[in-house]
N, C-alpha and C positions, 0 to 999 in steps of 0.2 A: 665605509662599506658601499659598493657599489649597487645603485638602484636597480631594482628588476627591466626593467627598459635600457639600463645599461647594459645589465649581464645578456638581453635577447642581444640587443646590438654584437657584443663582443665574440656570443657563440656563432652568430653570422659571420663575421667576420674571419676569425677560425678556421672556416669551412670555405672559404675562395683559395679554391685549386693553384697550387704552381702555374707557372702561366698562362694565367688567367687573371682578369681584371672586373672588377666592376664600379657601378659608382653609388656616389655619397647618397643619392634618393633613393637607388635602386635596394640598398641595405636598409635605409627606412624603411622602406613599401613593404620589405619581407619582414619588418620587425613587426609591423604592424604599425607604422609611424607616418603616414602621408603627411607632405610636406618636412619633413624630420628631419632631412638632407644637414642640417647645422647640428643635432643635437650626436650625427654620426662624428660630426666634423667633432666635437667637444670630447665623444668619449673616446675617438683612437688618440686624441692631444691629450688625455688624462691614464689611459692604458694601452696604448700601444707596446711601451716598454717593456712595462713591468710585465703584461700579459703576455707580450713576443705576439702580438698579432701582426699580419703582414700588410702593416699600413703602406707600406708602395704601391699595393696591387688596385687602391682607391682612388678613384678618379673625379673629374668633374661628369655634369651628365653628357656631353660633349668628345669624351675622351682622352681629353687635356690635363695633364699633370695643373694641380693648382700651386704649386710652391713656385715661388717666383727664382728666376737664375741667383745664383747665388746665395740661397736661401734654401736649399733641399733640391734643386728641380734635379742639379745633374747627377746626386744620389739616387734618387727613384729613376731617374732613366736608366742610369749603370742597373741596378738591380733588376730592372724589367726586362733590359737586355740580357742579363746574367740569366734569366728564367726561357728567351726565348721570345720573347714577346716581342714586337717590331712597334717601335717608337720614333716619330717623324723628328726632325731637327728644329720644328715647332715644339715638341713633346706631347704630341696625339697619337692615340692607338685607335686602332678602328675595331671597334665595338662589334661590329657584326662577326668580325675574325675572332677575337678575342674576350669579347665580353661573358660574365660568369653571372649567372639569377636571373633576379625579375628587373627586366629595366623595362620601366612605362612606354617606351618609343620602339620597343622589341619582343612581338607577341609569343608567349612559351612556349619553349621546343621549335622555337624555327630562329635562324639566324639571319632574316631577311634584311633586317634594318630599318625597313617600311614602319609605318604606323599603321595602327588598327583600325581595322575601318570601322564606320559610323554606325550608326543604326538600321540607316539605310545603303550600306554597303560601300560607301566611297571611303578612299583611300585622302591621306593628307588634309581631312576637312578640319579646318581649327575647332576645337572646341572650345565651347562659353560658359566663363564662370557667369556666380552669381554678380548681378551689377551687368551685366553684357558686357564683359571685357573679353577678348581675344586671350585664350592661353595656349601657346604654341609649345 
């Protein structure tokens, strides 16, 4: 039986529009899962099937098909193509065209692409974890 954190993951999932794409953190973020990006990756690998979620339409946060050639990649490109979606011959989709929810690098209700700005208003400024590390 699937876990409560499973079943938010899977009704998000569910609900990415026909072409339309989003990615593995951006379904964490709306599950309520920062950082969660892997535990998306675990439940569409344990119910994609069975539930018919439309694990093609999941991405890296990048826009990058993650299935390596030979391995899934040129399945989810045909499909993403079959929806309309335009998919690079790297297998990148551009996110600002095509992206679906919450993605952290793409502020809500706008499709700019840009990041948010800071607290004092600039645009691209990395922010710092705890420990002063650089998270881009």
């Amino acid at each position: 039986m699937p876990s409560e954190t499973t079943k938010r993951i899977n009704a998000l999932l569910a609900r990415v529009p026909l072409g339309r794409v989003t990615s593995y953190g951006a379904v964490a973020a709306m599950a309520g899962l920062p950082n969660g990006a892997r535990q998306v990756v675990r439940a569409l690998h344990a119910c994609a099937e069975s539930q018919n979620l439309p694990w093609h339409r999941v991405l890296r946060k990048d826009g990058s098909i993650a299935l390596p050639r030979g391995g899934g990649f040129e399945l989810q490109k045909a499909l993403l193509e079959a929806e309309g979606v335009e998919v690079s011959s790297l297998g990148r989709v551009d996110l600002s065209r095509f992206g679906w929810g919450t993605d952290p690098l793409i502020p809500s209700g706008t499709r700019s692409g840009r990041r948010r700005a800071d607290s004092r208003g600039r645009r691209d400024s990395p922010r710092i974890r705890a420990g002063g590390t650089r998270n881009r």
